[in-house]
N, C-alpha and C positions, 0 to 999 in steps of 0.2 A: 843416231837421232839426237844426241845430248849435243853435239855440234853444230847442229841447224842453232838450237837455242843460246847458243852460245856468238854464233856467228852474227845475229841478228844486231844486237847492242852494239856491235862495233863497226858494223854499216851504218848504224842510225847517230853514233859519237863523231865518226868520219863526216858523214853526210854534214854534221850541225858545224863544226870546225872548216870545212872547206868552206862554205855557205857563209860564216863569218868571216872569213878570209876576203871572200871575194867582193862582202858589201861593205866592209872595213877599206877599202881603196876607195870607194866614191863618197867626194866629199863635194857639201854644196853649199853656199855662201850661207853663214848663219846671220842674221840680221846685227848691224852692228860693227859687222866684219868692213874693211877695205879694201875695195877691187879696183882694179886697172885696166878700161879697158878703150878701144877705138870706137869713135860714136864719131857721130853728123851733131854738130849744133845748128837749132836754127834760131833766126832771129823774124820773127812776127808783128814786128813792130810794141812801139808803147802800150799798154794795157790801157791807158787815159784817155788814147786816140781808137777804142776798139782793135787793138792787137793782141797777143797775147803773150809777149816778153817772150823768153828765152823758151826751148822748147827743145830736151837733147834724146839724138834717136841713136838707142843703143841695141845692135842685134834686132833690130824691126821692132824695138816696143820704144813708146816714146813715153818720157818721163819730164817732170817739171823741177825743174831745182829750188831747195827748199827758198834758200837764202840768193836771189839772183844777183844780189851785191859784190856776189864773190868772182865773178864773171867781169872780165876786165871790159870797158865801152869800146874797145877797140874791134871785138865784136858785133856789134852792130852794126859795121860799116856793110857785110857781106848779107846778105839772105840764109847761107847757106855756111859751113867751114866744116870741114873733116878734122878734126880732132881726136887728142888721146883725154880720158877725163878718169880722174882718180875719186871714186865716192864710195860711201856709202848707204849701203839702202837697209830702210828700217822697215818695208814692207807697209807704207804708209800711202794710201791714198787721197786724193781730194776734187774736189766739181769744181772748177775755174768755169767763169762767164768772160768767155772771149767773145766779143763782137756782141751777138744776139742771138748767142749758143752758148750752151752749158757743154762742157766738153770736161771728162775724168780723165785723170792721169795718173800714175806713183808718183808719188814726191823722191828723188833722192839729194843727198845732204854733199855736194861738191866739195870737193879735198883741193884740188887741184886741176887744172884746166889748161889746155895748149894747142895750139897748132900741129896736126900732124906732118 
């Protein structure tokens, strides 16, 4: 019997060390961090003419760039461009009034920006 109670602590030490093993592998962007990744930019026209500037759609969510400056005008030429875009996101939101709609987006902060 004294080896039930013995046995038991060292299934429960196992159990806790595998269990940290395995969520110690997934790791997830911590805000602040710098990711890489392939996105659609689009272009919406001027904000002055009721459009709404640059608009980048990364993995189906769509984000607005903090700083649209950083985004060369040669972009604008297209509606649309498939791109690779290097940013980061500080988990930051905000209400932009495009046209005669309030529409929310993330803000992320563009590192770098390209043509795929």
């Amino acid at each position: 019997m004294k080896t039930n109670t013995v046995m038991k602590p060292i299934y429960l030490v196992l159990l806790i060390v595998f269990t940290g093993i395995t969520f110690s592998g997934c790791k997830k962007d911590k805000p602040g961090d710098t990711t890489t990744r392939d996105a659609v930019l689009y272009w919406t026209g001027d904000v002055a003419v009721d459009g709404c500037g640059f608009i980048i759609e990364i993995a189906g969510t769509e984000f607005k760039p903090y700083d649209e400056s950083v985004i060369d005008d040669s972009f604008k030429q297209q509606d649309q461009t498939e791109v690779v875009v290097e940013y980061r996101n500080n988990n930051e939101h905000k209400v932009f009034v495009c046209g005669l709609q309030q529409q929310h987006f993330g803000i992320i902060h563009v590192v770098s920006i390209h043509k795929k």
